[in-house]
N, C-alpha and C positions, 0 to 999 in steps of 0.2 A: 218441332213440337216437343214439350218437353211433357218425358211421361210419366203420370203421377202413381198410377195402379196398375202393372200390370194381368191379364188375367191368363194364368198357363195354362198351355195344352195338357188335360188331366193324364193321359196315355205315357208324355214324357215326363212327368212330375210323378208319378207313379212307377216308373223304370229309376227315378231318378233316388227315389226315395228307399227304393229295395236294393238299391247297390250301396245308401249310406247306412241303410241298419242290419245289410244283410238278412236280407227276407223275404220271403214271398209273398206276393199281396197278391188277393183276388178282388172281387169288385172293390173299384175305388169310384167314389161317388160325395160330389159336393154338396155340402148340406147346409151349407149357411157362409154370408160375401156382404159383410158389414165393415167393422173397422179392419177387418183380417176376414181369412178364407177357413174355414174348417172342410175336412175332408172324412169319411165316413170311409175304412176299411175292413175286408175281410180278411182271415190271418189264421193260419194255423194256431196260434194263440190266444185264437176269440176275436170279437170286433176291436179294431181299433181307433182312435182318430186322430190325425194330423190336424195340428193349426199353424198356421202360415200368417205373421205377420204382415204390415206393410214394409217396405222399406223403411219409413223415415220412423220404426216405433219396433228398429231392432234393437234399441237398448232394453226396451221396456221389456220385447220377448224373450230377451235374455235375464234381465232378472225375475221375469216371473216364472220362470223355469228353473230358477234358482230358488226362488222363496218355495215354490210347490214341493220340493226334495228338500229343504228344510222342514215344511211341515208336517210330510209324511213322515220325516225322520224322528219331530215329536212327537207325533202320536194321533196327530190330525187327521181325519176323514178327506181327502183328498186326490184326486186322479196320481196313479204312478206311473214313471216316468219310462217309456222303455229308452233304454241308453243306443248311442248309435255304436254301430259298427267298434269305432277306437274308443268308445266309454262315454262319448260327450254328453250333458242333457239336451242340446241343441243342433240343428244342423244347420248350418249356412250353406244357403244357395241363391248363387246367382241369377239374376231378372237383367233386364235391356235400367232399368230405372237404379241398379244399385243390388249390394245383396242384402238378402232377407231372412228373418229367423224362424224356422221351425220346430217345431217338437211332436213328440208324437207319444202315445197315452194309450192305457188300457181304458175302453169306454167304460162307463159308468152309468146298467142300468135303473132307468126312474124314470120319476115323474117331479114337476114341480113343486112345492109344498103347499095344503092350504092354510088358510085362516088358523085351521086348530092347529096346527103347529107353531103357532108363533112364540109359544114360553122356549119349544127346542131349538127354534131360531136366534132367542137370544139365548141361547148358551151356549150354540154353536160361536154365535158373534163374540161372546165373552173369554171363549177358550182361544180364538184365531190372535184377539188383541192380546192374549194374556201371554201367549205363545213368542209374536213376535214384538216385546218386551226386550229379550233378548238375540232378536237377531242377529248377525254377525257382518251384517253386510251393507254398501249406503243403500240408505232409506229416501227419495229425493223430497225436500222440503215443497209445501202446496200452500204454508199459510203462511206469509208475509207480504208487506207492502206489493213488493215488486207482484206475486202472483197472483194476489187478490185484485187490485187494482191498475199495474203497469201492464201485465200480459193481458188483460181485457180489453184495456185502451188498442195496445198493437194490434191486435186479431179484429175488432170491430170496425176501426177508424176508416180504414179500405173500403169499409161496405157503405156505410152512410155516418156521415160526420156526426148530422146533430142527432141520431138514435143512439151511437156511442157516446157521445157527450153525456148525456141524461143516462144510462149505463155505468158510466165511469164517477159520474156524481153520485149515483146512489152505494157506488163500491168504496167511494171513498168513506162515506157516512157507517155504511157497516163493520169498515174496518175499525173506526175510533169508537166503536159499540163493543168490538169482540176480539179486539187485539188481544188482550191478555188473558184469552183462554188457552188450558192445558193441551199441550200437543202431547199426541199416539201415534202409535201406526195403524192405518188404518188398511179397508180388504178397498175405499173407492168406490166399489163397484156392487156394493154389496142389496142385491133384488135377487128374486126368486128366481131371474132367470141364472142365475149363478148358483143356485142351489138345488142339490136332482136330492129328492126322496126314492129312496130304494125297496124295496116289496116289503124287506125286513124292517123298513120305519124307520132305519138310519138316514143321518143329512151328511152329503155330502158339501164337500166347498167346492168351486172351481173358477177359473180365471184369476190370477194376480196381476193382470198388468197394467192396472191401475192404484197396485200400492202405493200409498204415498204418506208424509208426516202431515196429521190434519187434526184436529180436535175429534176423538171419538163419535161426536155425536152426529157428525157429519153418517156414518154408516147409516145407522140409528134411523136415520130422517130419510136415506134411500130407500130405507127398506118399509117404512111407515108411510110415506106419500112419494113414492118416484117421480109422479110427472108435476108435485108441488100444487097440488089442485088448491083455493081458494074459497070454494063455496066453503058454506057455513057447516054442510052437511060431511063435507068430505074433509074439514077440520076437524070433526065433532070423531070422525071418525081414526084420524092420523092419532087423536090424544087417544083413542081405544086402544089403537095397532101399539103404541107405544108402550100402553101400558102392559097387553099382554104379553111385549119383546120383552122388558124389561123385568119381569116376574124369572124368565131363566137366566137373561144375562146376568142380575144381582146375585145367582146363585154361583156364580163365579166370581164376579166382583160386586161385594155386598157391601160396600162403600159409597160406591159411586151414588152421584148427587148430578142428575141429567138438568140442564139449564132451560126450565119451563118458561123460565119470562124472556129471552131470548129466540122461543123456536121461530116464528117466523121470519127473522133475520138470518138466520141460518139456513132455515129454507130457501131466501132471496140469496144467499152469498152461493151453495150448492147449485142452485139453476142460473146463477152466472157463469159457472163455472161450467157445467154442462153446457150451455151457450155456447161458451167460448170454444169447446174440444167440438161441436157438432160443426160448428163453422168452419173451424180449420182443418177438417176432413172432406170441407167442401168446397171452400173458397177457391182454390186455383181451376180447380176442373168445374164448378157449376157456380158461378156469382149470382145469378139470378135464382137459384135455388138457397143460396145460402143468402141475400138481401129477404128473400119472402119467409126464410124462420126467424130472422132477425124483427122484423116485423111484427111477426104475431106474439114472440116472447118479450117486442115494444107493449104489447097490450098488456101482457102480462103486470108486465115492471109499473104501469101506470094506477092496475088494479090493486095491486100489493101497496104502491106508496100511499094510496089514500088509507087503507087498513092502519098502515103504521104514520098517518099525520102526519105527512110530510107533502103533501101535495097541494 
């Protein structure tokens, strides 16, 4: 059997983690087992928390442990990094499935943001792009052929031929719509729940390990409608969220020209794309869980084409 997730014994992951940073830890306690493991510590230093990637997304843990110490180094509101033992931002540790990347962090107390925070959200958003502008490091490409439309094809085709087929035709169609839109770097990932509000009112960022190069606006549209909702009422609503993101983020870049006759193609190209990364975190250990989201985001895709006359 091959093993896709391990899940450690919290006692030895916890010995194993105070002999890599040299520390003492008191309760150590699991508090969230999604795409990765976070881990909730006490610490002569205050609370802290370990995250624990998968195996097969220790590249990712390692540059987003990189980009995080870049942005703190700009100037960014964002978790610090405690270094391990020999200085590193990461620790490699071995699982039965391969090694895996951890890092480990001063918590960050809050809460998520509301509604009325959204002008400080986008200029939260506005500072994060403007920042890594300048990065120094690769950025991995998310918007070309191959990824908008080849990696979609691979990842679905296993589950049900002709659901991917009508997938991959409608990826093809968005592409020849929005090919030649401006790539950024973007945060991927960017919803509230990546964002703690602190007593003091400040926004924090957290999690980079879905930086990727993508059209800005892709953030924009995560953080205005995440699950892509379609009624009339919760479109009516995306163009509010947007307009109030966008009141701070112009306040950084006062330029920018967001692509309104475009959005719900964008919205379709982003929940492909989401699709695709929810499947392949499920596809080998649950087929039958990952054919039944595949299905219901079929409904979706049938409902969106008639909107855009194509159906």
């Amino acid at each position: 059997m091959k093993i896709i997730h391990s899940i450690p014994c919290t006692d030895s992951l916890k010995a194993h983690i105070c002999e890599i940073y040299n520390l003492d830890l008191g309760d150590f306690v699991l508090f969230h087992n999604t795409i990765g493991a976070a881990y909730l510590a006490e610490s002569a230093m205050g609370k802290l928390v370990f995250k624990l990637s998968k195996q097969n997304m220790f590249d990712e843990g390692q540059r987003a442990a990189q980009i995080c110490d870049y942005l703190r180094r700009d100037g960014l509101f964002v978790p610090e990094i405690i270094p391990t033992a020999s200085g590193g931002l990461i620790a490699e540790i071995d699982f039965p499935e391969g090694i895996r990347c951890g890092q480990l962090f001063r918590h960050i107390d809050g809460e998520k943001p509301k509604k009325e925070d959204f002008a400080a959200i986008g200029a939260l958003l506005g500072h994060f792009h403007n920042a890594m502008q300048n990065y120094p490091g690769d950025i991995p490409l998310k918007f070309d052929y191959n990824s908008v439309v080849n990696d979609l094809s691979e990842v679905l085709q296993c589950i049900d031929k002709n659901m991917a087929d009508d997938f991959v035709c409608a990826a093809k169609y968005l592409w020849e719509k929005l090919e030649n839109a401006p790539l950024g770097i973007i945060h991927g990932d960017f919803g509230e729940h990546n964002i703690i509000k602190t007593q003091s009112g400040n926004l924090a960022l957290i999690d980079f390990d879905a930086v990727c190069r993508m059209p800005a606006i892709i953030d924009i549209l995560i953080m205005c409608n995440r699950n892509a909702e379609l009624g009339r009422a919760d479109i009516e609503k995306m163009h509010g969220n947007i307009n109030d993101l966008m009141a701070g983020y112009r306040a950084v870049y006062e330029d920018f020209v967001i692509d309104t006759d475009n959005l719900l193609r964008w919205l379709a190209l982003r929940h492909f794309k989401r699709l695709a990364d929810s499947i392949l975190g499920v596809r080998d250990a649950d087929p039958a869980r990952a054919k039944m989201f595949l299905a219901m985001v079929h409904e979706w895709l049938i409902e969106w084409k008639k909107m855009e006359g194509i159906l």
